[in-house]
MMTF fields as JSON, N, C-alpha, C and O atoms, coordinates in Angstrom:
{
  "mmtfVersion": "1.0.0",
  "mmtfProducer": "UNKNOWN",
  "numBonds": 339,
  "numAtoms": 340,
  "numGroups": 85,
  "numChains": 1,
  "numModels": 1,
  "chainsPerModel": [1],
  "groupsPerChain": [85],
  "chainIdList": ["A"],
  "bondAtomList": [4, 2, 8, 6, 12, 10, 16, 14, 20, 18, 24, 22, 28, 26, 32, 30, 36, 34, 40, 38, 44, 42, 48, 46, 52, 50, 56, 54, 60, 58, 64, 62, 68, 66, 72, 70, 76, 74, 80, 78, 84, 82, 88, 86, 92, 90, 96, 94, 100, 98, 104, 102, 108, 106, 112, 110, 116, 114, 120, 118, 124, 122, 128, 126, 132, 130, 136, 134, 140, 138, 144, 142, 148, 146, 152, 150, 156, 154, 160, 158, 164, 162, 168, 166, 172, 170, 176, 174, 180, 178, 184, 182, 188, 186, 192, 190, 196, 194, 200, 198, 204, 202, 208, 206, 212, 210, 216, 214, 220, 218, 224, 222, 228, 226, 232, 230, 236, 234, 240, 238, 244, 242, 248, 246, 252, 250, 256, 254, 260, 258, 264, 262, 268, 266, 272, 270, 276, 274, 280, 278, 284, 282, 288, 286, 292, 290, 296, 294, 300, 298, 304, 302, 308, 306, 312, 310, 316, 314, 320, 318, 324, 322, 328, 326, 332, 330, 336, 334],
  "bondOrderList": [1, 1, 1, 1, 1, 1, 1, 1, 1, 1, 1, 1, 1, 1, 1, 1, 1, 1, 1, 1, 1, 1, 1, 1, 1, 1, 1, 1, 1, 1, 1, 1, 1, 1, 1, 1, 1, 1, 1, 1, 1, 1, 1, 1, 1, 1, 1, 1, 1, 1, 1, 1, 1, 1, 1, 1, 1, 1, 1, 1, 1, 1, 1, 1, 1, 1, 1, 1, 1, 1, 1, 1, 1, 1, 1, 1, 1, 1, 1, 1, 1, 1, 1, 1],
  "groupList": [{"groupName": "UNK", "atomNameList": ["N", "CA", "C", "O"], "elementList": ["N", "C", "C", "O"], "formalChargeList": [0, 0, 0, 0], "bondAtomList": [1, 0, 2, 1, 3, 2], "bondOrderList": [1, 1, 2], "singleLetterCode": "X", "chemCompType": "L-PEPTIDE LINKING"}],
  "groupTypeList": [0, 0, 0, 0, 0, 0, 0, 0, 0, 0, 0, 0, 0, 0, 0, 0, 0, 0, 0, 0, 0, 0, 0, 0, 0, 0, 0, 0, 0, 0, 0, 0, 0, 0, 0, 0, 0, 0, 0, 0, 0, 0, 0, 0, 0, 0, 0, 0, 0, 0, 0, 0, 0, 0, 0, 0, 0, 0, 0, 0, 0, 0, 0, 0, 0, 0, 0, 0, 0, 0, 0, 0, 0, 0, 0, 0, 0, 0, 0, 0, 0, 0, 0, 0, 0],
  "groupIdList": [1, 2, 3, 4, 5, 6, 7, 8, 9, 10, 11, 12, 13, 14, 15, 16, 17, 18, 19, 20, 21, 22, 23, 24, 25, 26, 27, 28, 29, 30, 31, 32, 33, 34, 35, 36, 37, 38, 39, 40, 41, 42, 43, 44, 45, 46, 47, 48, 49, 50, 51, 52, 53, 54, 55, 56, 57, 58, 59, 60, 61, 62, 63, 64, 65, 66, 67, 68, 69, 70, 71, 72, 73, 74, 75, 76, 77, 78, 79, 80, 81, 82, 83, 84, 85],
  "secStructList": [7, 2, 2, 2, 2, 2, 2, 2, 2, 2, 2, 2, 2, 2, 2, 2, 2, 2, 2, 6, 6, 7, 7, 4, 4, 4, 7, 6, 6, 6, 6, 2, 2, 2, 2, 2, 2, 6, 6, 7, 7, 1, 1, 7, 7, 7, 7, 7, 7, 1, 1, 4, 4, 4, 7, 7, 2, 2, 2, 2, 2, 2, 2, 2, 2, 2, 2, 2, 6, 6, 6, 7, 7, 7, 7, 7, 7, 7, 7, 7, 6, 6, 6, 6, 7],
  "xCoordList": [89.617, 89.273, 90.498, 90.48, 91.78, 93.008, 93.151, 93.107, 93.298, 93.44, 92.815, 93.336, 91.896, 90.806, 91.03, 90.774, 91.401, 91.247, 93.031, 93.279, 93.741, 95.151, 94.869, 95.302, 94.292, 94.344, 93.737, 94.329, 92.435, 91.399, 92.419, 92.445, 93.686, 94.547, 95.582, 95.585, 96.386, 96.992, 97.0, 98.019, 95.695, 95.183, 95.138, 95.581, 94.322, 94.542, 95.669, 95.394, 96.925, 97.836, 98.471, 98.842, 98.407, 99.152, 98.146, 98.689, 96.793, 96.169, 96.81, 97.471, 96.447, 97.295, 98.688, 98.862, 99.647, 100.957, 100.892, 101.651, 100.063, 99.756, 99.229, 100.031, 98.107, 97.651, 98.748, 98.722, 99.594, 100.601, 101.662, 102.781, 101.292, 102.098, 103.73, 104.831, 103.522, 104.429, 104.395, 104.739, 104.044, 103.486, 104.718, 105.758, 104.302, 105.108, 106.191, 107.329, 105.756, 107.208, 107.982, 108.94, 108.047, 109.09, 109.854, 111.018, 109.243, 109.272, 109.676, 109.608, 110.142, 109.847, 110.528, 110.18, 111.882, 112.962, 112.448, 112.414, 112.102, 111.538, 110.043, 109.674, 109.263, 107.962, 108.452, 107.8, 109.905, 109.979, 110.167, 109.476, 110.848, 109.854, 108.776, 108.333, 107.906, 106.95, 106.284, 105.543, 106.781, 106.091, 106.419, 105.516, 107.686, 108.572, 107.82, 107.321, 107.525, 106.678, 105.802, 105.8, 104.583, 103.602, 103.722, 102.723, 105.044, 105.524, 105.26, 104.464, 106.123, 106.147, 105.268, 104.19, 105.468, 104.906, 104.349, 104.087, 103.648, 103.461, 104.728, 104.741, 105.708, 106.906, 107.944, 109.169, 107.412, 107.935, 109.398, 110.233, 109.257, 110.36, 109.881, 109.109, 110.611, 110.562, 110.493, 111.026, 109.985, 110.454, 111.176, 110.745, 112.022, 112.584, 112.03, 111.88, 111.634, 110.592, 111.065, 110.873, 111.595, 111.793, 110.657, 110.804, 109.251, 108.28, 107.34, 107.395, 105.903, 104.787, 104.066, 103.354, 104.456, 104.779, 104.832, 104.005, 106.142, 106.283, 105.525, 105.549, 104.814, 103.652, 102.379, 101.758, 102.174, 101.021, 99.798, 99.906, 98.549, 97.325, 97.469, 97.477, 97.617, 97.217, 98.336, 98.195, 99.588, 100.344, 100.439, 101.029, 99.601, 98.986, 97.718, 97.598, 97.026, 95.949, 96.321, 95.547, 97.467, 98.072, 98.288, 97.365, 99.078, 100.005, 98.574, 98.563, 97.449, 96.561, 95.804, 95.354, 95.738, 95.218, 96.459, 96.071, 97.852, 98.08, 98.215, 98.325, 98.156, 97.776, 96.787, 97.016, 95.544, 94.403, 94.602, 94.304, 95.347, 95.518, 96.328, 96.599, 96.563, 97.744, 96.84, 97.205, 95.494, 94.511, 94.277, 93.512, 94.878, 94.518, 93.361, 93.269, 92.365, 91.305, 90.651, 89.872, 91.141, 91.676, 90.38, 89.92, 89.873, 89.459, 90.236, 91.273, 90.129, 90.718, 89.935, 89.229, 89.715, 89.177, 89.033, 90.036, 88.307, 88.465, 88.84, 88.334, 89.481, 89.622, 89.537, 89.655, 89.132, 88.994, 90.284, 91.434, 89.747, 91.412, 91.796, 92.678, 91.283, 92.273, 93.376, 94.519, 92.613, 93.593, 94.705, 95.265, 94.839, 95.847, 97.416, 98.136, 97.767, 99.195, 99.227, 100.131],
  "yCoordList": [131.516, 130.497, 130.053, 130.144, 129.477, 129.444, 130.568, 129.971, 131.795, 132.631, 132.713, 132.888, 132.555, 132.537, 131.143, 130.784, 130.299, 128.557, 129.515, 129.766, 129.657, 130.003, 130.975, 130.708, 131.816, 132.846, 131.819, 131.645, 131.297, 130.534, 129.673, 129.461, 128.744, 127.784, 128.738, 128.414, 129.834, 131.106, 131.558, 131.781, 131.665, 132.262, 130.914, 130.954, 129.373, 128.715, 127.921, 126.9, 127.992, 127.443, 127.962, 127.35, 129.358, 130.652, 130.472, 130.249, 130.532, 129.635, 128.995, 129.255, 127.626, 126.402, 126.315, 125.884, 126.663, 127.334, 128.179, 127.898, 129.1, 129.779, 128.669, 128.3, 128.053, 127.054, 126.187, 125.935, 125.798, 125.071, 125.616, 125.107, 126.806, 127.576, 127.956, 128.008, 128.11, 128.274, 129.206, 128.702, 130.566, 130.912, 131.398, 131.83, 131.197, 130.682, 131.374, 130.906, 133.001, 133.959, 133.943, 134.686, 133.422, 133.225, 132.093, 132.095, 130.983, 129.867, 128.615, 127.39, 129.866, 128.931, 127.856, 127.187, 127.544, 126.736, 125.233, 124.191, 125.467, 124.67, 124.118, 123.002, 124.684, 124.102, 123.207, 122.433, 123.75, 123.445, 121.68, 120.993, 121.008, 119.13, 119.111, 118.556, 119.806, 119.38, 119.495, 118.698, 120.712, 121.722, 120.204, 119.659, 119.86, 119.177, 117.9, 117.407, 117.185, 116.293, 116.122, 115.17, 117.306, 117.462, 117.499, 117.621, 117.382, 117.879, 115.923, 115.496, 115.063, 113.731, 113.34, 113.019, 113.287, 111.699, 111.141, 111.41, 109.796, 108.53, 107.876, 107.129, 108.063, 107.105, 108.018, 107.908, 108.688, 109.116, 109.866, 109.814, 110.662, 111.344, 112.901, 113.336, 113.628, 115.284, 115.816, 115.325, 117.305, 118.187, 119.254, 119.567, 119.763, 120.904, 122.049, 122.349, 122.88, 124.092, 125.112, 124.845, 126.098, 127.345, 127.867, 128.981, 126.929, 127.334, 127.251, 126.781, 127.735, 127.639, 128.09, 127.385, 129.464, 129.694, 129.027, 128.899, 128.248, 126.984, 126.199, 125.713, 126.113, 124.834, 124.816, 125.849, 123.772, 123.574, 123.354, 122.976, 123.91, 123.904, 122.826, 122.811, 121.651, 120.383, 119.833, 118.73, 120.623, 120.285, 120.876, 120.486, 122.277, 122.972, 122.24, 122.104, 121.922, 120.918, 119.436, 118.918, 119.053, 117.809, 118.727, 118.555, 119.636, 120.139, 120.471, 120.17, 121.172, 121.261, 120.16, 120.28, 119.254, 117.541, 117.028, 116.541, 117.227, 117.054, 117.425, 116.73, 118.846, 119.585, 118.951, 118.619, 118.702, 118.152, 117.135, 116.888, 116.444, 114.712, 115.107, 114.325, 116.284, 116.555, 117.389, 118.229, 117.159, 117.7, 119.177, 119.763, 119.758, 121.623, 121.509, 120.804, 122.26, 122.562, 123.446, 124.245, 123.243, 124.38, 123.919, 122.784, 124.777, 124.385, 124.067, 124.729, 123.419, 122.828, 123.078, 122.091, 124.149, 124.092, 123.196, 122.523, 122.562, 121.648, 122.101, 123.223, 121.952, 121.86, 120.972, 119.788, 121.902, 121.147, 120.18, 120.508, 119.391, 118.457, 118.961, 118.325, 120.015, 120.772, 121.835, 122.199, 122.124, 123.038, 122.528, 123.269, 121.587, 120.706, 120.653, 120.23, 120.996, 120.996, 122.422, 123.193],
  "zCoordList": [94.606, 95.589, 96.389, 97.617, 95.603, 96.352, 97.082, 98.158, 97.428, 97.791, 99.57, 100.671, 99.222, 100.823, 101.01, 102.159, 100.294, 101.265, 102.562, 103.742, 101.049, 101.846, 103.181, 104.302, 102.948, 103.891, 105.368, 106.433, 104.955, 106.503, 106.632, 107.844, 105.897, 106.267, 107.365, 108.552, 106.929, 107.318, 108.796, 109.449, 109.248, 110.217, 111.286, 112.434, 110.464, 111.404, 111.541, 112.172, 111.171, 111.196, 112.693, 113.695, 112.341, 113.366, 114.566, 115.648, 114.555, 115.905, 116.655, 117.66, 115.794, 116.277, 116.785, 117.924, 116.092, 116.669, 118.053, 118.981, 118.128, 119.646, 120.491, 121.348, 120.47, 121.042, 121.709, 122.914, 120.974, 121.705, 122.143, 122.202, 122.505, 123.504, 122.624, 123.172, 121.603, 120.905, 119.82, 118.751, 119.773, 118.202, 117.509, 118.006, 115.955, 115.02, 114.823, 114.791, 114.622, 114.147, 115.273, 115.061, 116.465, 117.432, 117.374, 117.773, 116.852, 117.166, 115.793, 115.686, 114.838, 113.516, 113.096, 112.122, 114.042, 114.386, 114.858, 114.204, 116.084, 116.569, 115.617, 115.983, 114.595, 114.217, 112.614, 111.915, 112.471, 110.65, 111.024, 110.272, 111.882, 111.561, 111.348, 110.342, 112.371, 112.163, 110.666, 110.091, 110.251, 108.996, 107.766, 107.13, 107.713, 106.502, 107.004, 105.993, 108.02, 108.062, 107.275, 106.495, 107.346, 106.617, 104.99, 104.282, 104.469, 102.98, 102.652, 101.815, 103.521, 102.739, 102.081, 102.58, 101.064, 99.895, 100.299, 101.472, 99.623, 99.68, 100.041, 101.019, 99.408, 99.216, 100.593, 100.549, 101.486, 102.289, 102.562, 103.466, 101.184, 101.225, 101.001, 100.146, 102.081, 102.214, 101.723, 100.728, 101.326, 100.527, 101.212, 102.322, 100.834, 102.061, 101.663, 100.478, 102.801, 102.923, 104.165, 105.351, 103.771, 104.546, 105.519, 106.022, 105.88, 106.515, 105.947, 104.811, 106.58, 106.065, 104.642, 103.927, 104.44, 102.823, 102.04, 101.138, 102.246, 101.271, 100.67, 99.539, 101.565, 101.76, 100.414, 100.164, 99.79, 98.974, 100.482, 101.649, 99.469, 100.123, 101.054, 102.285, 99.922, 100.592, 101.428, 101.956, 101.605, 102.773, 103.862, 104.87, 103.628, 104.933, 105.841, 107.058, 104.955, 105.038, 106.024, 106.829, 105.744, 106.451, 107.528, 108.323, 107.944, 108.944, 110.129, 111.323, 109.341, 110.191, 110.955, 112.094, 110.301, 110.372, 111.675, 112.737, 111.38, 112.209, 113.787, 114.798, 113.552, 114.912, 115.644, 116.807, 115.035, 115.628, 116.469, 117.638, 115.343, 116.114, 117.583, 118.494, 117.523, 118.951, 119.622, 120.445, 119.253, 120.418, 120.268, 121.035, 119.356, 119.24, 118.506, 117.501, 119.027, 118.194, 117.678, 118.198, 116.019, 115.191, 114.153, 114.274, 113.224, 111.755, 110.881, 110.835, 110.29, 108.986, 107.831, 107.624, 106.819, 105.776, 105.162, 105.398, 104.335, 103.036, 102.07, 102.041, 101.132, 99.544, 99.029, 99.345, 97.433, 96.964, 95.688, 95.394, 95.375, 95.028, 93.7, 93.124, 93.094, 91.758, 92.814, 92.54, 93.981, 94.548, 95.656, 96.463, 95.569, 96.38, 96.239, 97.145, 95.342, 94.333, 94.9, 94.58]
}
């Protein structure tokens, strides 16, 4: 199940990244704030992450959430919350 949430997160991440006129393997310099954004806590501290890879489900999940809010309109899978970590 992790596997295919990752992959439909995967595909629309790299969307979204094109969408904003920016896609990712060119661009991966310029996207890693945004990416490490999506990593904070509650208590609002970072995790440092070499890129999207890095990323737990559920911080791909934010990163996509946040695209949206910036108007790209992308899918966002759901998961579910054992697969979030």
């Amino acid at each position: 199940m992790g596997a295919i949430v990752y992959n439909a997160q995967n595909k629309a991440l790299h969307k979204g990244f094109s969408l904003m006129g920016m896609p990712y393997n060119e661009n991966k310099a310029f996207w890693l704030p945004l990416i490490k954004e999506a990593t904070k806590d509650k208590g609002g501290k970072v995790r440092e992450v070499g890129g999207i890879s890095d990323l737990t489900l559920g911080e791909r999940w934010r990163l996509l959430k946040s695209m949206q809010r910036r108007g790209i309109n992308i899918h966002n899978p759901g998961i579910r919350k054992a697969l979030w970590g």
